[in-house]
BALOBA-1460 file (C-alpha; in Angstrom, 3 decimals):
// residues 273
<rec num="1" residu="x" x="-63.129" y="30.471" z="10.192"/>
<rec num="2" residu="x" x="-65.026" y="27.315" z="10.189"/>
<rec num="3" residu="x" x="-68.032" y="26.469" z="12.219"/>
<rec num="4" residu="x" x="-67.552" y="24.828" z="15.392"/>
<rec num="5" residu="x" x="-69.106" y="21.286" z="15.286"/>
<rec num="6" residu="x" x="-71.003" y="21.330" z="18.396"/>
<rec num="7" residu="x" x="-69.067" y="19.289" z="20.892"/>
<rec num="8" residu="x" x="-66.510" y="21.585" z="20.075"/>
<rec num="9" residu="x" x="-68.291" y="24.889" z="21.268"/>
<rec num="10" residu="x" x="-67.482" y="25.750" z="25.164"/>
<rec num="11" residu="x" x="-70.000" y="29.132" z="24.224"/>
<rec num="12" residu="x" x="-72.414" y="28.969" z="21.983"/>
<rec num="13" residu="x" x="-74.778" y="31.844" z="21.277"/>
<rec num="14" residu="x" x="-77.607" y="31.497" z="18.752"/>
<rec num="15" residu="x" x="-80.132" y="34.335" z="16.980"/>
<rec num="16" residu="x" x="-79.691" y="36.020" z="20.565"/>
<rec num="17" residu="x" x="-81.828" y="39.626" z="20.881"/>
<rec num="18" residu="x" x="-82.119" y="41.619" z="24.160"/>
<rec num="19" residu="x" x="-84.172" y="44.782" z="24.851"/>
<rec num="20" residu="x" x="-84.513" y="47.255" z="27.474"/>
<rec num="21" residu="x" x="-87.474" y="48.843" z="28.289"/>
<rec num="22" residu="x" x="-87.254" y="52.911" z="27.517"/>
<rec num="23" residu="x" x="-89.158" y="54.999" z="30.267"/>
<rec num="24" residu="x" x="-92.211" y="55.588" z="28.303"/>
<rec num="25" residu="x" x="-92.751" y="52.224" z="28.420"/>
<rec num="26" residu="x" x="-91.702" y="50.971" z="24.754"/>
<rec num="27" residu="x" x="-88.889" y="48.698" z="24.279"/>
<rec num="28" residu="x" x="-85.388" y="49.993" z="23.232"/>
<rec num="29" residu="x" x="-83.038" y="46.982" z="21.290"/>
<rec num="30" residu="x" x="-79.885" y="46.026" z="22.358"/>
<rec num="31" residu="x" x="-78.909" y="43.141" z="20.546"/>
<rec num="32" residu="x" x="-80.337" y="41.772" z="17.467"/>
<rec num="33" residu="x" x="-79.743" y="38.301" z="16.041"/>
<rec num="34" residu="x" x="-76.137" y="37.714" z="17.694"/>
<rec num="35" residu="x" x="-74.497" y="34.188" z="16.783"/>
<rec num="36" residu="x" x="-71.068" y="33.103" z="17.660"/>
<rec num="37" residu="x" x="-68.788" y="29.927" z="19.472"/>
<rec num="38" residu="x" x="-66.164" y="30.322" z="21.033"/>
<rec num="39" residu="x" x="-63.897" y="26.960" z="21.531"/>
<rec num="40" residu="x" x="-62.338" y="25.187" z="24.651"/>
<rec num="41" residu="x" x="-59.204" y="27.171" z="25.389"/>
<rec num="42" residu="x" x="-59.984" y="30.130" z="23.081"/>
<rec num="43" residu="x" x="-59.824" y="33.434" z="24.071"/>
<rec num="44" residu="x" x="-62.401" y="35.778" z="22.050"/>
<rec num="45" residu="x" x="-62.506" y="39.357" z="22.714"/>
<rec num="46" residu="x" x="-65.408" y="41.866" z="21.742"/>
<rec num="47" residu="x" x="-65.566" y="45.769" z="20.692"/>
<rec num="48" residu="x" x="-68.022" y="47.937" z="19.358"/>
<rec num="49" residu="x" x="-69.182" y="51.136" z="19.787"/>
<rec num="50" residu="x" x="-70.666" y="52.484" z="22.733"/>
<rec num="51" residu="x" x="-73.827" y="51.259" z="23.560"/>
<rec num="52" residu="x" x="-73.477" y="48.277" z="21.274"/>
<rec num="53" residu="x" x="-74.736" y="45.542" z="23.953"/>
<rec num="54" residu="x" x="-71.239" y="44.328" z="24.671"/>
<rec num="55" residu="x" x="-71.852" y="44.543" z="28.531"/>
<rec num="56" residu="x" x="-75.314" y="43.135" z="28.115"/>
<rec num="57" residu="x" x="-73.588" y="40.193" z="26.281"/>
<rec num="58" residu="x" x="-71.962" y="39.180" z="29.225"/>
<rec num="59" residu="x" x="-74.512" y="39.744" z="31.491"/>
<rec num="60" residu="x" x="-77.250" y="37.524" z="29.872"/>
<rec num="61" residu="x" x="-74.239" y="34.635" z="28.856"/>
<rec num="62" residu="x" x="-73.887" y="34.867" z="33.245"/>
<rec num="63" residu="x" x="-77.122" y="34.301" z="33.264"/>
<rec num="64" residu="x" x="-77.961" y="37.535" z="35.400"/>
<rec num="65" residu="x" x="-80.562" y="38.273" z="32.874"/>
<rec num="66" residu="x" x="-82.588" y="36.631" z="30.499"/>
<rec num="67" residu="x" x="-83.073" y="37.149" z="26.660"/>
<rec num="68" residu="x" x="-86.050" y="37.932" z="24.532"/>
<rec num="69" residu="x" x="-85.243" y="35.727" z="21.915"/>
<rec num="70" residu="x" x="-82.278" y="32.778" z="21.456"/>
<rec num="71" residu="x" x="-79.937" y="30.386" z="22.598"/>
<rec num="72" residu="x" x="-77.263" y="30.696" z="25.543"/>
<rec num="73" residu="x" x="-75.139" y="27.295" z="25.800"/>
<rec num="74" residu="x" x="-72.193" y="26.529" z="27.823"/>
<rec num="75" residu="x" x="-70.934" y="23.091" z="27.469"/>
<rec num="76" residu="x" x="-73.777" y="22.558" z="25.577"/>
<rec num="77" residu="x" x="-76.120" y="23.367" z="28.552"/>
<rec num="78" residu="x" x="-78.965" y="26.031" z="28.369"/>
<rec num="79" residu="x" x="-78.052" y="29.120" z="30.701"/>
<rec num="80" residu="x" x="-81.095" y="29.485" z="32.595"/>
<rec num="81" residu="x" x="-79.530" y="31.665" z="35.347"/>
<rec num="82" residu="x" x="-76.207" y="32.352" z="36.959"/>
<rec num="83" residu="x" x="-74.111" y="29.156" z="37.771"/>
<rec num="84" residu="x" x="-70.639" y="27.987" z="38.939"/>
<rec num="85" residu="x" x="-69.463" y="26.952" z="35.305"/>
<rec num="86" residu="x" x="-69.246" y="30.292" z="34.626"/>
<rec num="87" residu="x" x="-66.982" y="33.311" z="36.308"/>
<rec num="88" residu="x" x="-67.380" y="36.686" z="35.814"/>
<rec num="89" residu="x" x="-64.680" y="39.481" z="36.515"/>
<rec num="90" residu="x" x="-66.306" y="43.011" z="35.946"/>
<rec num="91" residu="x" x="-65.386" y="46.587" z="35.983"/>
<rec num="92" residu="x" x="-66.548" y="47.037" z="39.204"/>
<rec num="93" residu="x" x="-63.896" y="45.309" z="41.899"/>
<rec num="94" residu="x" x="-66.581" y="43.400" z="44.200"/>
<rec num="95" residu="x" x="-63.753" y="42.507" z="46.348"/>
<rec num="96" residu="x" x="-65.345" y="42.229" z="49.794"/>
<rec num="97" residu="x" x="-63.641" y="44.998" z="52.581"/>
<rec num="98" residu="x" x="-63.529" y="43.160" z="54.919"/>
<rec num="99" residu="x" x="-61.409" y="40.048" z="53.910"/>
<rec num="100" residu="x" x="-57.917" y="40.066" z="53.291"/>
<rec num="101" residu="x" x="-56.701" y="39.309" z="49.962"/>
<rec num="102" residu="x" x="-56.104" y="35.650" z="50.815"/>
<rec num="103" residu="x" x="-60.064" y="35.126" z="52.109"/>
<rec num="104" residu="x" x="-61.118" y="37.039" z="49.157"/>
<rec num="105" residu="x" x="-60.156" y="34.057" z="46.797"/>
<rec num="106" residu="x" x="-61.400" y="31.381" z="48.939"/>
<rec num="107" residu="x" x="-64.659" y="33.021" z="49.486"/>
<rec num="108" residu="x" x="-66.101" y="31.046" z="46.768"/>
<rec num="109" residu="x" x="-64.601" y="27.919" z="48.236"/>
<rec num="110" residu="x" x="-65.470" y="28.421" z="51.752"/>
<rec num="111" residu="x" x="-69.348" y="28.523" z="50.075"/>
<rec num="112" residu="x" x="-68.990" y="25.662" z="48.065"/>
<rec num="113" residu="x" x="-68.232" y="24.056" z="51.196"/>
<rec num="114" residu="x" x="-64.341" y="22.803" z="50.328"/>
<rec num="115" residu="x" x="-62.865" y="21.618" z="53.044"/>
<rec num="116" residu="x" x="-59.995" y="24.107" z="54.681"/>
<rec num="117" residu="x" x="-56.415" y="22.445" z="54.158"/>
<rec num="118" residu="x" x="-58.259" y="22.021" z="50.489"/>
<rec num="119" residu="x" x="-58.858" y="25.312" z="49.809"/>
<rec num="120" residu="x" x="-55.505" y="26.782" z="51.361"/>
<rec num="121" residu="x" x="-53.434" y="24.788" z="48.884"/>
<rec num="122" residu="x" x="-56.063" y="26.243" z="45.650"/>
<rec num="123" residu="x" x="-55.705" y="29.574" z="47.448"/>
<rec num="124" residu="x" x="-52.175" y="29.688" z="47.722"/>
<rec num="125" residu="x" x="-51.706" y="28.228" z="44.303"/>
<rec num="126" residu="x" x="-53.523" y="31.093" z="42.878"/>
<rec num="127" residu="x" x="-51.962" y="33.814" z="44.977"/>
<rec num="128" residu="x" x="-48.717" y="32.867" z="43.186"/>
<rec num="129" residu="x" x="-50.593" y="32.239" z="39.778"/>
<rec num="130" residu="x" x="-51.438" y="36.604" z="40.071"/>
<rec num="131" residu="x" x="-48.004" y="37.503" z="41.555"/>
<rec num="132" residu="x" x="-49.966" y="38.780" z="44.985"/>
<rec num="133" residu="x" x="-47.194" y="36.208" z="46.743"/>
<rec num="134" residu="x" x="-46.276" y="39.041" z="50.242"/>
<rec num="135" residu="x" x="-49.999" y="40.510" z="50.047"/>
<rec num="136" residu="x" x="-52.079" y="37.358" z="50.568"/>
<rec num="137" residu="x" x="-52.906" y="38.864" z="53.804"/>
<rec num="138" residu="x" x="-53.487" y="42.800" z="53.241"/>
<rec num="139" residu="x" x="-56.744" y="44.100" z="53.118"/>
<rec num="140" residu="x" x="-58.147" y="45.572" z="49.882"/>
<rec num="141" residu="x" x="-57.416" y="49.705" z="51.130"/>
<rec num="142" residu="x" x="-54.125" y="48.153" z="51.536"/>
<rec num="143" residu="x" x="-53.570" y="47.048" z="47.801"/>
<rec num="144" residu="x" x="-53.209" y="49.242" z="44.653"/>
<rec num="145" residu="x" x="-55.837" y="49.216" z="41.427"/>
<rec num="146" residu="x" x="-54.014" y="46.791" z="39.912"/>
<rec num="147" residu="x" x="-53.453" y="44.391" z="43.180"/>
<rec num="148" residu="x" x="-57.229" y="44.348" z="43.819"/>
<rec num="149" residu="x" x="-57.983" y="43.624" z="40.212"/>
<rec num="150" residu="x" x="-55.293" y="40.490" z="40.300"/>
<rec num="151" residu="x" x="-57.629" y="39.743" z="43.528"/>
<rec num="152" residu="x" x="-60.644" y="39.338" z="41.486"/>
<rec num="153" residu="x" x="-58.971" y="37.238" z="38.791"/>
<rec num="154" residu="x" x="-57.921" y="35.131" z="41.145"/>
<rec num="155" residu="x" x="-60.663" y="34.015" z="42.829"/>
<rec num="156" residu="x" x="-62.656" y="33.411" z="39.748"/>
<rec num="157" residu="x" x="-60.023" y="30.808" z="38.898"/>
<rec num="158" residu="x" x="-59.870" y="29.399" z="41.966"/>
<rec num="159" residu="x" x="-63.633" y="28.355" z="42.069"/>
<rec num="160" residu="x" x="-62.547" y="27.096" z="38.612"/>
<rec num="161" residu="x" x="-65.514" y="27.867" z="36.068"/>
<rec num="162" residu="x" x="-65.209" y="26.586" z="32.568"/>
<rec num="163" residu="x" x="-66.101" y="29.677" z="31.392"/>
<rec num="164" residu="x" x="-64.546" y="33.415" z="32.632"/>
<rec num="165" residu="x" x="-66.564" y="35.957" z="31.086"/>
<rec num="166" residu="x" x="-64.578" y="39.396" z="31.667"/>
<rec num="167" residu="x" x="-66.619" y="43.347" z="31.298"/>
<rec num="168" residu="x" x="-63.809" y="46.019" z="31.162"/>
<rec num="169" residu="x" x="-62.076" y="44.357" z="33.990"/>
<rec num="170" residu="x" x="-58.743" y="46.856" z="33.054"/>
<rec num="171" residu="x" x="-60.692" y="49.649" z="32.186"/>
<rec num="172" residu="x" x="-60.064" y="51.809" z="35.934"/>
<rec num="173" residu="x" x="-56.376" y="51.137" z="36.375"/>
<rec num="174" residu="x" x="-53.870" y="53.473" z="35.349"/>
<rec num="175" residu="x" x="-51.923" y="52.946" z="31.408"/>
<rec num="176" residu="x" x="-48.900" y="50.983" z="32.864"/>
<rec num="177" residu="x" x="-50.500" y="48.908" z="35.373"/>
<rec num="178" residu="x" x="-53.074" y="47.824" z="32.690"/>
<rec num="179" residu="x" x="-50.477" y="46.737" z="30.458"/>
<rec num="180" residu="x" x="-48.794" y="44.665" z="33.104"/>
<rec num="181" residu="x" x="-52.520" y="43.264" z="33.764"/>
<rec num="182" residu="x" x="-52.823" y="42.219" z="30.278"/>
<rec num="183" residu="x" x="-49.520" y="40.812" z="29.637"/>
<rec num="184" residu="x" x="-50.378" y="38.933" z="32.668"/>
<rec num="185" residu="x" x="-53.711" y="37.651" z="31.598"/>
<rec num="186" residu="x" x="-52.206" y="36.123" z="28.818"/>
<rec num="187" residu="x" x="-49.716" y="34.272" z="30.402"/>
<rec num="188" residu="x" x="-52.153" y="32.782" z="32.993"/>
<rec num="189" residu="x" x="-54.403" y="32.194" z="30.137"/>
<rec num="190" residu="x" x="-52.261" y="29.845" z="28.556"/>
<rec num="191" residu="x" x="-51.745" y="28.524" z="31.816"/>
<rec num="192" residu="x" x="-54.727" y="27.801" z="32.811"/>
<rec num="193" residu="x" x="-55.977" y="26.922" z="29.466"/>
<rec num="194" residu="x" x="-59.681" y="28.795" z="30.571"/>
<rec num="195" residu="x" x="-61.878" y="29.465" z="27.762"/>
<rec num="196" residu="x" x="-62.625" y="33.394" z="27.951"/>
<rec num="197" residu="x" x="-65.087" y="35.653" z="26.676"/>
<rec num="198" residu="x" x="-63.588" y="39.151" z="27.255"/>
<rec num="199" residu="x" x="-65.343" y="42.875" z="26.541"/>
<rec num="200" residu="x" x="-63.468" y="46.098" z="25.766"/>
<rec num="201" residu="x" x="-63.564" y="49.390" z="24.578"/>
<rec num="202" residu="x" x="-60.140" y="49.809" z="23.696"/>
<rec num="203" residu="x" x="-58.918" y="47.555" z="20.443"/>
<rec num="204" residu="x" x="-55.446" y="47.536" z="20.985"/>
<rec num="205" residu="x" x="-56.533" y="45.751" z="24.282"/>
<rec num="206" residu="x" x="-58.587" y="43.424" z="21.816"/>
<rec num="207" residu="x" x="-56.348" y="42.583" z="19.843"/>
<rec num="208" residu="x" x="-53.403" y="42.156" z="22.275"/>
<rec num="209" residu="x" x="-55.255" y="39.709" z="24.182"/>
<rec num="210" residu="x" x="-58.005" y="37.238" z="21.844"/>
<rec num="211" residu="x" x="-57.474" y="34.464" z="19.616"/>
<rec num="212" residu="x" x="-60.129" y="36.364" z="17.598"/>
<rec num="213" residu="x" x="-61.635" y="39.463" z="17.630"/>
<rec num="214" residu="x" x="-65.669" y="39.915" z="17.374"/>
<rec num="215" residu="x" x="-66.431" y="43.454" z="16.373"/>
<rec num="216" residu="x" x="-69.993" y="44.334" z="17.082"/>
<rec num="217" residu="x" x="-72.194" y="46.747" z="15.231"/>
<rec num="218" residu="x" x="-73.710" y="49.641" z="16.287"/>
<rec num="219" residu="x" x="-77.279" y="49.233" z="18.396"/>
<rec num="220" residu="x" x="-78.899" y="47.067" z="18.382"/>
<rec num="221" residu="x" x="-75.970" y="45.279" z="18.513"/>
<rec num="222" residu="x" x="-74.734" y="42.162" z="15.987"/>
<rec num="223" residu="x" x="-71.737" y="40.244" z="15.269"/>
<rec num="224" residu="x" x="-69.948" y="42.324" z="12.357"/>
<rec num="225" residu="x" x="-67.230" y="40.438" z="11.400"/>
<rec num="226" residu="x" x="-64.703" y="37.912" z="13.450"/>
<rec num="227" residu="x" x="-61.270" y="38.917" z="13.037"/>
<rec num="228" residu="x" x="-58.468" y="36.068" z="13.630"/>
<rec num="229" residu="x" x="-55.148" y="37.508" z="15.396"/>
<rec num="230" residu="x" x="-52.479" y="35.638" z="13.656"/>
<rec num="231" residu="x" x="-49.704" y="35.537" z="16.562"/>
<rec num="232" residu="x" x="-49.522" y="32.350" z="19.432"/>
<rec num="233" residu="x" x="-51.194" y="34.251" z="22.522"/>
<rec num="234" residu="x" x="-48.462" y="32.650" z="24.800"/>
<rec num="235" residu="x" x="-45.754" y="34.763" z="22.513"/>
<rec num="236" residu="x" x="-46.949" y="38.359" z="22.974"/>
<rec num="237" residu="x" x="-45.720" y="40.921" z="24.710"/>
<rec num="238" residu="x" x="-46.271" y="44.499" z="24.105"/>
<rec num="239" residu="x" x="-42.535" y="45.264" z="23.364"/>
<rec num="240" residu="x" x="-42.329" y="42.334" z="20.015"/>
<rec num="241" residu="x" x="-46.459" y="42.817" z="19.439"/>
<rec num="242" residu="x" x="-45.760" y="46.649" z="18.319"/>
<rec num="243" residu="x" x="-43.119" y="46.331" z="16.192"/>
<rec num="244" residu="x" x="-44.992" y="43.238" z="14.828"/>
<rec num="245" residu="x" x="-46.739" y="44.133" z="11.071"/>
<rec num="246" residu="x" x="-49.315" y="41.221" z="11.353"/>
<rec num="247" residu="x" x="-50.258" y="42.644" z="14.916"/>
<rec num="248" residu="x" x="-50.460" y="46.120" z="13.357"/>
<rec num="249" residu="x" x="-52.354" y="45.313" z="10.443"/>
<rec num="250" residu="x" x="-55.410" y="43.151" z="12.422"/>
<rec num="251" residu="x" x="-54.946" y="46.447" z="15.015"/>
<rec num="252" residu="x" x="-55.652" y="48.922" z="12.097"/>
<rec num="253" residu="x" x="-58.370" y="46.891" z="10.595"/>
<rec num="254" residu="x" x="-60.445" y="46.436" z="13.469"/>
<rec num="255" residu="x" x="-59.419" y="49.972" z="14.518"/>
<rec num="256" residu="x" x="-61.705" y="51.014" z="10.930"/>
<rec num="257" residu="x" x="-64.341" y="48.645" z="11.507"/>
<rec num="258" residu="x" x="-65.237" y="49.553" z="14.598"/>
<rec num="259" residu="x" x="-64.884" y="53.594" z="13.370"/>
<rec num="260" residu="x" x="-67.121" y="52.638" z="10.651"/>
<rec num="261" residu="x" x="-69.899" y="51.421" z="13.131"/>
<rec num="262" residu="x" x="-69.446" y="55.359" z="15.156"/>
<rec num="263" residu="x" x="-69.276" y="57.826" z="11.911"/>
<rec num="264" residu="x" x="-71.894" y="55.314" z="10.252"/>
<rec num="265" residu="x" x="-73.119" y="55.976" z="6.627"/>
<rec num="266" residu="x" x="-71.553" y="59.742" z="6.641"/>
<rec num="267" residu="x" x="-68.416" y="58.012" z="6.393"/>
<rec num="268" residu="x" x="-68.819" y="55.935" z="3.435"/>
<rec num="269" residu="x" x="-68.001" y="58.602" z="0.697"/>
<rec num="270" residu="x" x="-64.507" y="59.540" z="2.264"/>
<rec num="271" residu="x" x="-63.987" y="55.813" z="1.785"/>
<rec num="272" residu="x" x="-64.352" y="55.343" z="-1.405"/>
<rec num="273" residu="x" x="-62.383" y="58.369" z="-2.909"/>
């Protein structure tokens, strides 16, 4: 794939390196030398093996920490800390208790201060957007998994960052629902036409759902290879994507590379009998 010229990069991540510090006070790497763009309207999803930095990825492109070493650029603007042009849906539902479903996605609104008829019309537009259309008003121990999760999606669209940068946001639900959430992703996707940076451990989630797919290697983390998915995202479905050879094929490919990256060098001689 060619490089993105650099009005053309929405992300843009250059010679990036994170580390942690260990407990006896040395430093432990996370990510070394990480490069990539992602373009306006693309939707790039990352694997790797455990402990590869793909959560830290997201975390320092939110700007919720800051790197040792590199460049973080959205819109061609340094990250320097956590800001409105980007949205971040994690793991974790941080859907507050207290709120129904409906003043959970304004509650970025009501902060930025949009006025109320305002933000009821972006509220209700993205209440339909999710299918939560007859829950707008339950409160989160009133929803399922997958309702709370559709919560969270929506209101990071409704505050309407350029970016969405998503951390296992499936990962808790049950097999079925997460399905439906994925299908469902991809149709707002299109949609919406958000550029998204999305994290997973699973690669038939990866490949279901990105444009491309960046595999990382193991830690300290780096960009392995950048696989293009050669199906139109607003096509797929799970029933015509598994009986689909050019979805299988980009499934069983990153499926190896990313076993590669586990077994490591041990491997390397069953491969090449």
């Amino acid at each position: 794939m060619r490089a993105l010229a650099e009005g053309e990069a929405k992300i843009r991540v250059a010679g990036l390196r994170h580390y942690y510090r260990s407990n006896d006070g040395g430093q432990v790497p996370a990510l070394q030398d990480v490069s990539f763009d992602v373009a306006e309207g693309e939707m790039v999803t990352v694997v790797g093996p455990s402990g590869c930095g793909k959560s830290t990825l997201i975390h320092l492109i939110a700007g919720l920490i800051r790197p040792a070493a590199g460049d973080l650029l959205v819109d061609g603007r340094r990250v320097r800390g956590p800001g409105s042009d980007r949205g971040v849906v994690f793991q974790e539902l941080a859907i507050l208790p207290w709120r129904t479903a409906r003043r959970n996605i304004g509650h970025g609104l009501e902060i930025a201060g949009v006025p109320g008829p305002e933000r009821d019309r972006i509220v209700a537009r993205y209440i339909d957007l999710v299918g939560l259309r007859g829950f707008e008003d339950r409160y989160p121990h009133e929803l399922s998994g997958g309702m709370k999760q559709r919560v969270a999606v929506a209101r990071t669209l409704a505050a309407d960052p350029k970016v969405i940068l998503m951390d296992e946001p499936f990962a808790a639900v049950d097999a079925q629902t997460r399905i439906t959430l994925q299908e469902e992703l991809l149709r707002i996707s299109v949609v919406t036409k958000k550029t998204i940076l999305f994290v997973t451990h699973s690669v038939d989630e990866a490949v279901f759902l990105g444009d491309r797919v960046m595999v990382l290697t193991r830690r300290p983390g780096t960009v392995k290879e950048s696989v293009v998915v050669p199906l139109p995202r607003g096509g797929r479905s799970w029933d015509a994507v598994n009986h689909d050879g050019r979805f299988l094929e980009v499934r069983d490919h990153v499926l190896q590379s990313v076993r590669a990256e586990v077994t490591g060098p041990q491997a390397a001689p069953a491969a090449s009998r």
